[in-house]
gemmi code that builds the backbone of each chain (N, CA, C; Angstrom):
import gemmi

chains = {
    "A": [
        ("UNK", (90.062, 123.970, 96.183), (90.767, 123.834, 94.904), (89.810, 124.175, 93.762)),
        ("UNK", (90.354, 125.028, 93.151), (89.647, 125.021, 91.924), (89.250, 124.232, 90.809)),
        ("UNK", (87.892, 124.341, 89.941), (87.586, 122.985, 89.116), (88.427, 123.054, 87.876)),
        ("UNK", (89.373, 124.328, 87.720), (89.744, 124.375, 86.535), (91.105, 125.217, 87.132)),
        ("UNK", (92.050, 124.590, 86.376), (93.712, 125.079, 86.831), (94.348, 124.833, 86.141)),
        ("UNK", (95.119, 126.253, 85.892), (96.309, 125.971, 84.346), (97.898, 126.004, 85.350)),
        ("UNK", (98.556, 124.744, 85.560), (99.731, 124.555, 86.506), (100.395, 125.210, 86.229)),
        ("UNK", (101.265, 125.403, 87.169), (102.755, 126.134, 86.867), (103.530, 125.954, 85.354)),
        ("UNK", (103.167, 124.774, 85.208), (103.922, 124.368, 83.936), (103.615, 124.332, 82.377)),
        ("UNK", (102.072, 125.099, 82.847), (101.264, 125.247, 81.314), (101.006, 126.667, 80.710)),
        ("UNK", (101.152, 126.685, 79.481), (100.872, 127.637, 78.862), (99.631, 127.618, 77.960)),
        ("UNK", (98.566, 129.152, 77.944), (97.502, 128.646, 76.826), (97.531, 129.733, 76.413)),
        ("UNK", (97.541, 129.757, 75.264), (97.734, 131.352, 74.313), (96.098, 131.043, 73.714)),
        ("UNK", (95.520, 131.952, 74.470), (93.807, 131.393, 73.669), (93.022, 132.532, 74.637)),
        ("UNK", (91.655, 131.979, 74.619), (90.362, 132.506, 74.992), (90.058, 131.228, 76.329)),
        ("UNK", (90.436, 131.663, 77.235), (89.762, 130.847, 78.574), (88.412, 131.113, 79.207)),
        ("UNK", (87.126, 130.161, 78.653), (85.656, 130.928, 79.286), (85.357, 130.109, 80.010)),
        ("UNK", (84.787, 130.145, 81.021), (84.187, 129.354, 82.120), (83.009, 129.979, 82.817)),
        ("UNK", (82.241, 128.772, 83.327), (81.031, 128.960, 84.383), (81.484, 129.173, 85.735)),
        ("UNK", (82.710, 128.500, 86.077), (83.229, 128.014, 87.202), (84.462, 128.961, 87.514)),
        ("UNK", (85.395, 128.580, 89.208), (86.219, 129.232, 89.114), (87.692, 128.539, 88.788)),
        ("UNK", (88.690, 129.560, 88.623), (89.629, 129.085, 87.731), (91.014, 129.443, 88.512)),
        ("UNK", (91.741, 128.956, 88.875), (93.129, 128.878, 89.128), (94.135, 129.119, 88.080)),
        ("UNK", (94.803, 129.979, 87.983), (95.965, 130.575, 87.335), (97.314, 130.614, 88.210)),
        ("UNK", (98.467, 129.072, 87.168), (99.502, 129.283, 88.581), (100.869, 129.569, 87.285)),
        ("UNK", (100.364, 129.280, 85.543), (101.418, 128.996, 84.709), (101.062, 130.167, 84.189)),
        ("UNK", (101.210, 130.033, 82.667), (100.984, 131.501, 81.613), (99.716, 131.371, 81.161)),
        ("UNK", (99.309, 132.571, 81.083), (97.748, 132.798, 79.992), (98.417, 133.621, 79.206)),
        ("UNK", (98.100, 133.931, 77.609), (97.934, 135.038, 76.948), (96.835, 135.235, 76.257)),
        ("UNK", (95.793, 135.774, 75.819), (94.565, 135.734, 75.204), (93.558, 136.889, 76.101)),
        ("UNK", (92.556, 135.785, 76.432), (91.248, 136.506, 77.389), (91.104, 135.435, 78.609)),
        ("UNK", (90.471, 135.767, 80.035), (90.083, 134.793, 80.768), (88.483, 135.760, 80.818)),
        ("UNK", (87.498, 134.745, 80.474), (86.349, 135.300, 80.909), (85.314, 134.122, 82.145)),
        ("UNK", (85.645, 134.407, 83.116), (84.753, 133.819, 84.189), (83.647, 134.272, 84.548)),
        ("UNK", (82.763, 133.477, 84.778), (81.621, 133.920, 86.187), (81.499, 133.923, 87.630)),
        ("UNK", (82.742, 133.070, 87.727), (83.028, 132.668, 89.090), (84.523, 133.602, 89.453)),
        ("UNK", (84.977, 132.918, 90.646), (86.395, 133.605, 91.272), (87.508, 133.264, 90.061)),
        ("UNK", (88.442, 134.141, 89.844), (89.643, 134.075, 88.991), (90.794, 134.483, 90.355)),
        ("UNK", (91.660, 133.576, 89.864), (92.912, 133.766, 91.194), (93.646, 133.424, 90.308)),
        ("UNK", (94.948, 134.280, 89.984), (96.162, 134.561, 89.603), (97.474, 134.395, 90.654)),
        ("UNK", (97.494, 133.356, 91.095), (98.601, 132.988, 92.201), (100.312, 133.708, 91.522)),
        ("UNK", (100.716, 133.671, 92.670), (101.999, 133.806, 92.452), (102.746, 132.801, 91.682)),
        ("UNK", (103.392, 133.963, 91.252), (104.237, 132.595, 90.324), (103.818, 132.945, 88.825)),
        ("UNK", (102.217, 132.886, 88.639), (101.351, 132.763, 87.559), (101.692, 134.346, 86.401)),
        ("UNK", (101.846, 134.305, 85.220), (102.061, 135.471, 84.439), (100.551, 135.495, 83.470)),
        ("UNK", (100.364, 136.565, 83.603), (98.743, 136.373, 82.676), (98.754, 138.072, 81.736)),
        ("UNK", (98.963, 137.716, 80.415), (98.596, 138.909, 79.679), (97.354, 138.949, 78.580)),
        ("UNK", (96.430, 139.168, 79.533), (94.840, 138.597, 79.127), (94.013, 140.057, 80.169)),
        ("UNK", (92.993, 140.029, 79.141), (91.784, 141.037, 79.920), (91.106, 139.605, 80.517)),
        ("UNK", (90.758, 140.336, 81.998), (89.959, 139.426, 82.597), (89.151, 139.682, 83.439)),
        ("UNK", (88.012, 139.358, 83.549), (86.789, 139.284, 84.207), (86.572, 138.248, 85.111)),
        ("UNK", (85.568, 138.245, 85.923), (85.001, 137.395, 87.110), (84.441, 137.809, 87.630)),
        ("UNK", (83.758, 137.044, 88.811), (83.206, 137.531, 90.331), (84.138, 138.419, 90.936)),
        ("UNK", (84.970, 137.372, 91.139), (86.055, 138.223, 92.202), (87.378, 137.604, 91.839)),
        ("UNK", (88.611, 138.879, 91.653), (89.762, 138.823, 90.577), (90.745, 138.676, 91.623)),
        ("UNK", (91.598, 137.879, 91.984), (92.405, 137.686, 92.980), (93.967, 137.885, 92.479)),
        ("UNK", (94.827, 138.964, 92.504), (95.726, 138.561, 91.733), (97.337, 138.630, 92.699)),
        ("UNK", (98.004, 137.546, 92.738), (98.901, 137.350, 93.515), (100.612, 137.171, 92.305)),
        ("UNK", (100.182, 137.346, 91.089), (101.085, 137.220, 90.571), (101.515, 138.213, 89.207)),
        ("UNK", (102.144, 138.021, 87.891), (102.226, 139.278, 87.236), (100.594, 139.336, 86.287)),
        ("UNK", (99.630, 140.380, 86.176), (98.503, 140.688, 85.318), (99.194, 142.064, 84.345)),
        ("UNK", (99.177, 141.655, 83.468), (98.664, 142.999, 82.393), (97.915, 142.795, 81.499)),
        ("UNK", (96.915, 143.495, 81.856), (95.660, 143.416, 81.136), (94.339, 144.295, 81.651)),
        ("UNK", (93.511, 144.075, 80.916), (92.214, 144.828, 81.910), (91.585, 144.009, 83.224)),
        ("UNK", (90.778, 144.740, 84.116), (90.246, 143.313, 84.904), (89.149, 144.135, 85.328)),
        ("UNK", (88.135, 143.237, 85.064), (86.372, 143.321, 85.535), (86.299, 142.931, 86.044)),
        ("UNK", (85.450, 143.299, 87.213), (84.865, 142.211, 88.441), (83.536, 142.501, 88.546)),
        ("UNK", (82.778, 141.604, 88.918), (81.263, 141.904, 89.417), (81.633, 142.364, 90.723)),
        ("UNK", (82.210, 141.406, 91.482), (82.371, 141.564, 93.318), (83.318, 142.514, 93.338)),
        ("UNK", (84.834, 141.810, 93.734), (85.812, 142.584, 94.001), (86.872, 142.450, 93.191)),
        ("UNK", (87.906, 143.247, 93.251), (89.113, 142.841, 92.509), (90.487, 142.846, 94.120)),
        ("UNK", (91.065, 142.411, 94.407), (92.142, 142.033, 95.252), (93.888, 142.044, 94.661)),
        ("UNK", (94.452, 142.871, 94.513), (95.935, 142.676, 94.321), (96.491, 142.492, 95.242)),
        ("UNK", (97.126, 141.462, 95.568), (98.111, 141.121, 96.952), (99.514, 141.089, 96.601)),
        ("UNK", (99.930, 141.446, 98.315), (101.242, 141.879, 98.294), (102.244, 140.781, 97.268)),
        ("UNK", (103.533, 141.982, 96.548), (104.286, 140.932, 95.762), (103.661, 140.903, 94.027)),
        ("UNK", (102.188, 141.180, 94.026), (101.486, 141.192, 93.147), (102.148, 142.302, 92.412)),
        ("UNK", (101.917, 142.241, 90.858), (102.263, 143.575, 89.695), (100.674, 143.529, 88.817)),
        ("UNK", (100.296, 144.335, 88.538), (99.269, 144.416, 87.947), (99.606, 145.842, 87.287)),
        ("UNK", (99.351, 145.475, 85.790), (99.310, 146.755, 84.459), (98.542, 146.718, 83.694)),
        ("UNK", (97.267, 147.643, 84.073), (95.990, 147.639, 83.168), (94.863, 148.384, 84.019)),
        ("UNK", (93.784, 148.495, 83.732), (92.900, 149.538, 83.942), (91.898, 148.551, 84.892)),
        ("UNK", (91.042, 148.727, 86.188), (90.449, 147.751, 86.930), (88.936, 148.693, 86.716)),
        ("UNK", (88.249, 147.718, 86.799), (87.094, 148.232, 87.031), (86.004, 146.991, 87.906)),
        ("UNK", (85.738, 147.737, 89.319), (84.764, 146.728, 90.227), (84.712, 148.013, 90.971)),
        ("UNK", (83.402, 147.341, 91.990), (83.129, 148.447, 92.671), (83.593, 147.777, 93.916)),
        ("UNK", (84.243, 147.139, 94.113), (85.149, 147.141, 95.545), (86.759, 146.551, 94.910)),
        ("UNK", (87.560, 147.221, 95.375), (89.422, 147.349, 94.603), (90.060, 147.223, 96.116)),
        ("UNK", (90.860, 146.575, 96.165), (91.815, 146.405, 97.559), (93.489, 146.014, 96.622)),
        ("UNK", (94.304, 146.863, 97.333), (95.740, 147.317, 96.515), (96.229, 147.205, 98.223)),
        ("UNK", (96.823, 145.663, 97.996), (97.801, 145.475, 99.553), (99.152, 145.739, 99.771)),
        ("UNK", (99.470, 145.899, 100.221), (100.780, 147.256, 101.128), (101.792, 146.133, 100.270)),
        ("UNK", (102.862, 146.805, 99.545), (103.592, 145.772, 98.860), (103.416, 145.423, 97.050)),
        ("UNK", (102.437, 145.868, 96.808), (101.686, 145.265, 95.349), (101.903, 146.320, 94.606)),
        ("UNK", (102.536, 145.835, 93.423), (102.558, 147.438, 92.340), (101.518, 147.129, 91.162)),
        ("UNK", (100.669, 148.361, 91.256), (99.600, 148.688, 90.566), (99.925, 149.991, 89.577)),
        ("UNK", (99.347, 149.826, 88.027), (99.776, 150.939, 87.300), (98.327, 150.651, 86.464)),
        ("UNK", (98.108, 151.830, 86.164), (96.534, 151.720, 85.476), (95.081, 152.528, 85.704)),
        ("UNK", (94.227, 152.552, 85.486), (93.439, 153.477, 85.559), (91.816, 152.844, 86.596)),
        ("UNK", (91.800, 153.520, 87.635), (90.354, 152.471, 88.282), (89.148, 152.971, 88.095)),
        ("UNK", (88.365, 152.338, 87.981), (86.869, 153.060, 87.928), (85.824, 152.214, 88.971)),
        ("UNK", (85.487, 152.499, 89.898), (85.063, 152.109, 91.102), (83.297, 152.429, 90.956)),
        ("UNK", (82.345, 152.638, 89.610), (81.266, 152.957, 89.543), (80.815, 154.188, 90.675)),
        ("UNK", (81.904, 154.949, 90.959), (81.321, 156.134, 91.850), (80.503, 157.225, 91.562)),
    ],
    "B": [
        ("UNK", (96.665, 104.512, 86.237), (96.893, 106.241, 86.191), (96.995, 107.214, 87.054)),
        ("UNK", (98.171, 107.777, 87.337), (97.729, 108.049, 88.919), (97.643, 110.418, 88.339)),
        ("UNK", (96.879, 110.916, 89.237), (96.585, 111.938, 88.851), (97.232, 112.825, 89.802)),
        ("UNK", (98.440, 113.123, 90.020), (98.710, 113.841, 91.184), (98.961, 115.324, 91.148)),
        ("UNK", (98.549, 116.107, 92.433), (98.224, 117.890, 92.048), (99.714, 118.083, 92.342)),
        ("UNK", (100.707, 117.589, 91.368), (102.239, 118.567, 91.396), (101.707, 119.904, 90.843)),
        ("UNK", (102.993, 120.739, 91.150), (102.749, 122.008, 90.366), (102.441, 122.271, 89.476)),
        ("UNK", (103.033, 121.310, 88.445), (102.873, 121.599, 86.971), (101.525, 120.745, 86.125)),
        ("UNK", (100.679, 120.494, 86.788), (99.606, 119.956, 87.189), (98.159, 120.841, 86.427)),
        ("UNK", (97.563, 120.300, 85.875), (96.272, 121.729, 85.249), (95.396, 120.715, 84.993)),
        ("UNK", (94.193, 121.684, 85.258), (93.011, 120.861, 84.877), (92.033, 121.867, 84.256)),
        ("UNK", (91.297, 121.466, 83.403), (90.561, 122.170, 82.734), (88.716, 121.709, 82.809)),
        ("UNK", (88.274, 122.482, 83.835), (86.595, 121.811, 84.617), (85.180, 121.737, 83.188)),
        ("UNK", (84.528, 121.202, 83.889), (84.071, 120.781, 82.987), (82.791, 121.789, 82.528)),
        ("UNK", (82.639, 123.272, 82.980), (81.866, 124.516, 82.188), (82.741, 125.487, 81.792)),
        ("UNK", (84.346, 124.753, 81.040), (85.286, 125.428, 81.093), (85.965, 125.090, 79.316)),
        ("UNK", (85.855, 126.158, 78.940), (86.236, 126.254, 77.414), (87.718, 127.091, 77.030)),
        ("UNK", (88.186, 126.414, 76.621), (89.696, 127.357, 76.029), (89.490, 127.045, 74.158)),
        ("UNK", (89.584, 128.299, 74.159), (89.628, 128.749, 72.644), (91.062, 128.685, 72.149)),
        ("UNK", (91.889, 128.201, 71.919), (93.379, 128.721, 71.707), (94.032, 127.040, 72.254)),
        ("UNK", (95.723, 127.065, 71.944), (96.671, 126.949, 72.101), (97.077, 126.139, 73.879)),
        ("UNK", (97.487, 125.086, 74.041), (97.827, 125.137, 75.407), (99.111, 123.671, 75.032)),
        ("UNK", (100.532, 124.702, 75.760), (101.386, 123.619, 76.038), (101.913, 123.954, 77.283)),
        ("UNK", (103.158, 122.768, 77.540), (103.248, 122.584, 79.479), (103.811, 120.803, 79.088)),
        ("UNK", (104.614, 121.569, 80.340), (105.509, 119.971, 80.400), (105.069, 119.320, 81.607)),
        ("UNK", (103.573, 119.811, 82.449), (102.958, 119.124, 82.896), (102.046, 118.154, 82.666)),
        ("UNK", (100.788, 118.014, 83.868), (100.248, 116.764, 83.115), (98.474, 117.730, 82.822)),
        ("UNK", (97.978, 117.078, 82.254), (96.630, 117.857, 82.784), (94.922, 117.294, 82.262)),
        ("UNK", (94.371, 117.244, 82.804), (92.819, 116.521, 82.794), (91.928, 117.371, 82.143)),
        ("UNK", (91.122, 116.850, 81.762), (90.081, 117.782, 80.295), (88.775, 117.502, 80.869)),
        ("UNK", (87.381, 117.785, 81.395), (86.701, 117.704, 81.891), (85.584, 118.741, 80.949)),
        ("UNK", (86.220, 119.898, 80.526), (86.017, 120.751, 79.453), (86.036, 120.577, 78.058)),
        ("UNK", (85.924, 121.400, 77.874), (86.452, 121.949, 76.172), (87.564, 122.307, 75.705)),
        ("UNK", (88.306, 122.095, 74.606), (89.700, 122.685, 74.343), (89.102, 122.919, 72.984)),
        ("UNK", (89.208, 124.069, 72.072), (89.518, 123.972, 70.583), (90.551, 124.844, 70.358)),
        ("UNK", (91.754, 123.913, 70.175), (93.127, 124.728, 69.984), (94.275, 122.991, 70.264)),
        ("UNK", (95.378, 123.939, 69.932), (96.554, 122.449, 69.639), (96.621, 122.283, 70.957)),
        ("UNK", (97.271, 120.815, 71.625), (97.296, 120.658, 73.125), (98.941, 119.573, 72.955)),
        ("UNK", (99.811, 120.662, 73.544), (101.321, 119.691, 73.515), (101.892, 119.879, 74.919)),
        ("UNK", (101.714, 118.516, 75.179), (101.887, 118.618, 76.233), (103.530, 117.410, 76.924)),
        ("UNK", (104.114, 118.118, 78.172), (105.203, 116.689, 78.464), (105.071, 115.681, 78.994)),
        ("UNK", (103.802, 115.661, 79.731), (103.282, 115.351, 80.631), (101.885, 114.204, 80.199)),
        ("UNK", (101.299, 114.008, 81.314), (100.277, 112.916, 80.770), (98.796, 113.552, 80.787)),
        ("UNK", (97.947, 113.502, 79.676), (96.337, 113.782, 79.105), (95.378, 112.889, 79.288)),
        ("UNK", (94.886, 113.285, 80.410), (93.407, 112.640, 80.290), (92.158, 113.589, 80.058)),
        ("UNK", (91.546, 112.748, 79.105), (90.551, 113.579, 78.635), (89.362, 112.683, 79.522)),
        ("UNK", (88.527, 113.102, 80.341), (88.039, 112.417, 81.297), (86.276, 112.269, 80.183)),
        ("UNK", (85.009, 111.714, 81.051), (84.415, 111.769, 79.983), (83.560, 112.767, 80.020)),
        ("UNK", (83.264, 113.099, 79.091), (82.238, 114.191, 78.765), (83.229, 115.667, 78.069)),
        ("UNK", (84.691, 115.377, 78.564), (85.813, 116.159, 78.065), (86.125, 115.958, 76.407)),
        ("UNK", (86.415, 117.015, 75.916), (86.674, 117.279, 74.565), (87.806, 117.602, 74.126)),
        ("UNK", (88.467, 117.507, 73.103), (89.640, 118.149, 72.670), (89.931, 118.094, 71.292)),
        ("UNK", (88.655, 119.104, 70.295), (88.962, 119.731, 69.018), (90.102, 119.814, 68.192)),
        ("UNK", (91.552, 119.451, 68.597), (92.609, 119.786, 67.934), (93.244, 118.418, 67.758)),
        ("UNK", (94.573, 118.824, 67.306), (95.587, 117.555, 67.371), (96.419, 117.776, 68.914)),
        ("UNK", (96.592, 116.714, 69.134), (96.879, 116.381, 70.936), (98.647, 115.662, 70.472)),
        ("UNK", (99.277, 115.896, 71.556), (100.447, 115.687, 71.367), (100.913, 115.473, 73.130)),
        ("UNK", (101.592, 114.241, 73.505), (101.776, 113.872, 75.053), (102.631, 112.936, 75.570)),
        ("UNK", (102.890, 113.226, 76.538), (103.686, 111.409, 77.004), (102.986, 110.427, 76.735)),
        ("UNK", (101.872, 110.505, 77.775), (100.698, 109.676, 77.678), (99.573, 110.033, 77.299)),
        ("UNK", (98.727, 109.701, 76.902), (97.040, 109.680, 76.854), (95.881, 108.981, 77.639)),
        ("UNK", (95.302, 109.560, 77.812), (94.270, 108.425, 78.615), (92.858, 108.768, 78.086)),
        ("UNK", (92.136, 108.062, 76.946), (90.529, 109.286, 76.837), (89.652, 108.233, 77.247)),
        ("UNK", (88.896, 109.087, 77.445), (87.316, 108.555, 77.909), (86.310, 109.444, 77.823)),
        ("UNK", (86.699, 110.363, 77.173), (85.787, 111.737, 76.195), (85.889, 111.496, 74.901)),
        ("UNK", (86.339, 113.109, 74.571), (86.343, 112.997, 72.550), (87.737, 113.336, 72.427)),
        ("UNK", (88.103, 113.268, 71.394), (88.923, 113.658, 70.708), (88.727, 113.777, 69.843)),
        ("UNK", (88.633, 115.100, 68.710), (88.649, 115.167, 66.945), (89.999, 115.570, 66.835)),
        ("UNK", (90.931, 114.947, 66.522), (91.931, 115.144, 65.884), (93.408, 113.756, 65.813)),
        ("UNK", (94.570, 114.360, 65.251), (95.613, 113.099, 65.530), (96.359, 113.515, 66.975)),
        ("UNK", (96.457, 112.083, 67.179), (97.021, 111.949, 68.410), (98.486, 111.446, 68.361)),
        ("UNK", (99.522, 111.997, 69.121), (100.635, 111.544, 68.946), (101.484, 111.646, 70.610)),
        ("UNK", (101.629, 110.272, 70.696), (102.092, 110.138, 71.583), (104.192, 109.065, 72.140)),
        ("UNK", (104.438, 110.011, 72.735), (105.995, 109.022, 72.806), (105.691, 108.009, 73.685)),
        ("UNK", (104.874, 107.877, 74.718), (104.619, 106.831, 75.428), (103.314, 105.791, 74.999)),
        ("UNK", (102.118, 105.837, 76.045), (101.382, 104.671, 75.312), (99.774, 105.564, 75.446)),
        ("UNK", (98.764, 105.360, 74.805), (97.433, 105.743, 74.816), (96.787, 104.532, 74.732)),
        ("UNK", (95.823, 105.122, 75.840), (94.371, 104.181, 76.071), (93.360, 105.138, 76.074)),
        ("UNK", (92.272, 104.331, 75.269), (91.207, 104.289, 74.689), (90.241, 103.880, 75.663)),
        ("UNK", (89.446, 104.443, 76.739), (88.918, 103.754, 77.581), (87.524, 103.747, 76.880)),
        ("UNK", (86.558, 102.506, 77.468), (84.637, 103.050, 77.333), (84.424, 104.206, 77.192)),
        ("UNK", (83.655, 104.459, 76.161), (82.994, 105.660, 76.142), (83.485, 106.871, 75.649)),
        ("UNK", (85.515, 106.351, 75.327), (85.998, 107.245, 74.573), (85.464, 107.524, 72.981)),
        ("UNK", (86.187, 108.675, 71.857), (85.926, 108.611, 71.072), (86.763, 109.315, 70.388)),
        ("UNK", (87.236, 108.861, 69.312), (88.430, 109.553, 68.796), (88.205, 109.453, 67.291)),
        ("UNK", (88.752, 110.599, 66.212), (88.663, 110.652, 64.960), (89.905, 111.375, 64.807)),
        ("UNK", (90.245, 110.434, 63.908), (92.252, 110.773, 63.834), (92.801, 109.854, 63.830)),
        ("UNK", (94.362, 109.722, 63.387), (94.906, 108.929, 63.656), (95.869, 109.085, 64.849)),
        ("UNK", (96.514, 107.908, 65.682), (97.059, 107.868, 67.031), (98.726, 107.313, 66.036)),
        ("UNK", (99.286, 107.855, 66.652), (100.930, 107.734, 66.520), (101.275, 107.274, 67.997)),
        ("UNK", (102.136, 106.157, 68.474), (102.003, 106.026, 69.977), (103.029, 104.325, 69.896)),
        ("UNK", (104.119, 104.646, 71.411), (104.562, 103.599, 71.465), (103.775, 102.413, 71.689)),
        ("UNK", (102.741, 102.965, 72.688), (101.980, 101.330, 73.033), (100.311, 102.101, 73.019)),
        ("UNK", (99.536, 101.497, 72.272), (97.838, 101.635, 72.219), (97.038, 100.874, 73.114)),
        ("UNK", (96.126, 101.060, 73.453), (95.223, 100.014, 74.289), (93.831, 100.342, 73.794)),
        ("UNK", (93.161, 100.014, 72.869), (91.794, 100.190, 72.813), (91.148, 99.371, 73.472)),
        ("UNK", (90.391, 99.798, 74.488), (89.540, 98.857, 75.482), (88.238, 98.576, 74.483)),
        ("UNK", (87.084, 97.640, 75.419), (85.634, 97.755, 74.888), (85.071, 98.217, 75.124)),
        ("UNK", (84.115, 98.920, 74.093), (83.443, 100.405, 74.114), (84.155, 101.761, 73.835)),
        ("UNK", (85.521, 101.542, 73.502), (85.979, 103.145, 72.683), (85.291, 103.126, 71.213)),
        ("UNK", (85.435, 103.943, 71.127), (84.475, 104.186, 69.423), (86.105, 105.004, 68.829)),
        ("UNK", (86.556, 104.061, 67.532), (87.475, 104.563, 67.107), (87.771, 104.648, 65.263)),
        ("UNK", (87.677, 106.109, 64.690), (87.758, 105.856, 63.417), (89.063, 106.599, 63.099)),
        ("UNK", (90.089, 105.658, 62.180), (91.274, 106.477, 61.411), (92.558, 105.056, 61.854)),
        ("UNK", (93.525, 105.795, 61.608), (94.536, 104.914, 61.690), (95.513, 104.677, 63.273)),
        ("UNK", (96.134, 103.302, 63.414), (96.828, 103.351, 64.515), (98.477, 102.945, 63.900)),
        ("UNK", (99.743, 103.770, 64.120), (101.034, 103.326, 63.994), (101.553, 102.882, 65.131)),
        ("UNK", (101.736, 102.294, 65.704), (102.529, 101.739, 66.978), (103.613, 101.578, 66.724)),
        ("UNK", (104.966, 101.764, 67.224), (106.121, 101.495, 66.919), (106.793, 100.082, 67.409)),
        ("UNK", (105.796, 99.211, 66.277), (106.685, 97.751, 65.968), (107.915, 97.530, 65.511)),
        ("UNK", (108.312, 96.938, 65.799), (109.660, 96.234, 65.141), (109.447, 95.507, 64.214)),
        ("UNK", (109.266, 95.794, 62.611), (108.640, 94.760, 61.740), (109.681, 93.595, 61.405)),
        ("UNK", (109.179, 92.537, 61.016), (110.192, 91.690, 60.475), (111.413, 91.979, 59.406)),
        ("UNK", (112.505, 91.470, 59.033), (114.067, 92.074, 58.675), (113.179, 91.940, 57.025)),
        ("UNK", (112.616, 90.893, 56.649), (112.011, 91.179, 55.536), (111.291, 92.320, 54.778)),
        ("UNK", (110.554, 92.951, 55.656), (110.070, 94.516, 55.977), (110.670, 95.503, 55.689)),
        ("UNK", (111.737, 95.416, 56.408), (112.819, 96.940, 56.664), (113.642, 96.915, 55.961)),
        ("UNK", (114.506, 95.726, 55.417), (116.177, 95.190, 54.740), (115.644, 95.979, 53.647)),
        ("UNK", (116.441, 96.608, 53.236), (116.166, 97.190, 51.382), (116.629, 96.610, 50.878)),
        ("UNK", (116.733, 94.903, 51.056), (117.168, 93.654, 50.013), (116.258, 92.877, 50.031)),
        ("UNK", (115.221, 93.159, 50.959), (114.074, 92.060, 51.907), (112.926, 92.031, 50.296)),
        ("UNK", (112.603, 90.672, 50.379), (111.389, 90.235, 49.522), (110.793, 91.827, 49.064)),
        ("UNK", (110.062, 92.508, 50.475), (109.053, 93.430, 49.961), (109.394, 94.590, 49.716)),
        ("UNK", (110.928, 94.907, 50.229), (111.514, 96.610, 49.341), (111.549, 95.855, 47.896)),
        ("UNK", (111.636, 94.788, 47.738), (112.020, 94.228, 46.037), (110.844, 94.330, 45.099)),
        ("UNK", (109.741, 94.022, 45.961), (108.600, 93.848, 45.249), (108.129, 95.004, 44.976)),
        ("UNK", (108.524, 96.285, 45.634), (108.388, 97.944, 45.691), (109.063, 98.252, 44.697)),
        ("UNK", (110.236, 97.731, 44.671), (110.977, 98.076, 43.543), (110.387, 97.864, 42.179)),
        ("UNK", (109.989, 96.375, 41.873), (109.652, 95.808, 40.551), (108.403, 97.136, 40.364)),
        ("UNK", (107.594, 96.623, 41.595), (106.147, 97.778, 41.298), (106.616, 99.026, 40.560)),
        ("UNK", (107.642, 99.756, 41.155), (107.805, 101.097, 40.826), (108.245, 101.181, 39.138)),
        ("UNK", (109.338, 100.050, 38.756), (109.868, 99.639, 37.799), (108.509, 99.491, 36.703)),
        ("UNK", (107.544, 98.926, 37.244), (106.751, 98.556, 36.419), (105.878, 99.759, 36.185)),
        ("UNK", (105.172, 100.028, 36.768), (104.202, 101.778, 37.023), (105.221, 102.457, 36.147)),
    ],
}
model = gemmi.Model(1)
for chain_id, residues in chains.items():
    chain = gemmi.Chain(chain_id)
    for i, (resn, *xyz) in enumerate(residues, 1):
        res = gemmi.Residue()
        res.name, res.seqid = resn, gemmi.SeqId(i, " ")
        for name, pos in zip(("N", "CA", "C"), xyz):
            atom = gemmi.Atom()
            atom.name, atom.element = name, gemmi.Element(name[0])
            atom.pos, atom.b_iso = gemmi.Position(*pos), 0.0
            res.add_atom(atom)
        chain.add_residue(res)
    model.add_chain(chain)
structure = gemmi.Structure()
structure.add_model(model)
structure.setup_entities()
């Protein structure tokens, strides 16, 4: 479980920064800036640029997304915005629109 | 107080800062930072070392961090050790324990005496003369 989680039932129209990782299951609008894992569960709507270790997104993203590690869209997932990590995984099922840059 | 991970459930860790805005008709724990309004349906604990820069709005309250701002609550807030609050609390039922550190005002929703409220009562009269007189 994550040390930090915005529920199904919350909304934060702001700037989300953390050391730690962060669970996304309600709305973001703003920025999420992590150092740790960011997971965007299903369910979760996030229209925020966002960064992390590693960007997990299982639910709707539009926005940008940085990763140090990886970025992950899973099936069911929508993601609209431009990715940039040097490892991207787009699972059979997930609609992706946007531009990648993979440091190649 | 019981803290349970329903869905609508959020917690905010404690190397964890929100700049902005957060409402939800859940409940959710502060361990972090908030500077932004916090309205919530649900019940707030600001645990300690947790902050919350704005005006707070909730079923319940529970602090044992900070709070800078007014607090307004339809149910009841407690003030545990070690809390700290600047503002005033709006709230059916208050509990300041020993050891909250508390500056500003508390309204609780008493039932004042008929003397109080009657706009015939002794002290609407004495409001009256005052005003009459000023």
């Amino acid at each position: 479980m994550a040390s930090t989680v915005i529920g199904a039932g919350i909304t934060v129209e702001g700037e989300i920064v953390t050391d730690e990782d962060i669970s996304i299951q309600g709305v973001v609008r703003g920025k999420i800036d992590a150092k740790d894992a960011v997971s965007i569960e299903q369910g979760a709507t996030v229209e925020a640029d966002v960064s992390g270790s590693e960007v997990q997104v299982g639910g709707h993203l539009t926005g940008n997304v940085r990763a140090t590690d990886r970025v992950v869209i899973a099936t069911g997932a929508r993601v609209i915005g431009d990715v940039k990590s040097a490892r991207f995984t787009i699972q059979d099922g997930a609609q992706f629109k946007g531009h990648v840059d993979m440091d190649v | 107080m019981k803290q349970g991970s329903t869905a609508s459930s959020g917690s905010i860790g404690r190397s964890t800062r929100v700049v902005g805005r957060i409402t939800g008709d859940g409940d959710l724990v502060v361990e972090g930072r908030i500077e932004g309004d916090v309205t919530l349906g649900g019940h707030l604990h600001v645990a300690a070392g947790g902050v919350v820069a704005a005006p707070v709005s909730a079923a319940d309250v529970t602090l044992e961090g900070t709070i800078d701002g007014d607090l307004v609550a339809s149910g009841s807030v407690v003030l545990r050790e070690g809390a700290r609050l600047r503002g005033a609390i709006r709230a059916g039922k208050v509990g300041l324990e020993d050891g909250a550190r508390f500056s500003g005002k508390i309204e609780m929703d008493v039932e004042l005496p008929r003397e109080l409220t009657s706009p015939s009562g002794p002290a609407a009269q004495a409001k009256t003369n005052t005003r009459n007189k000023g």
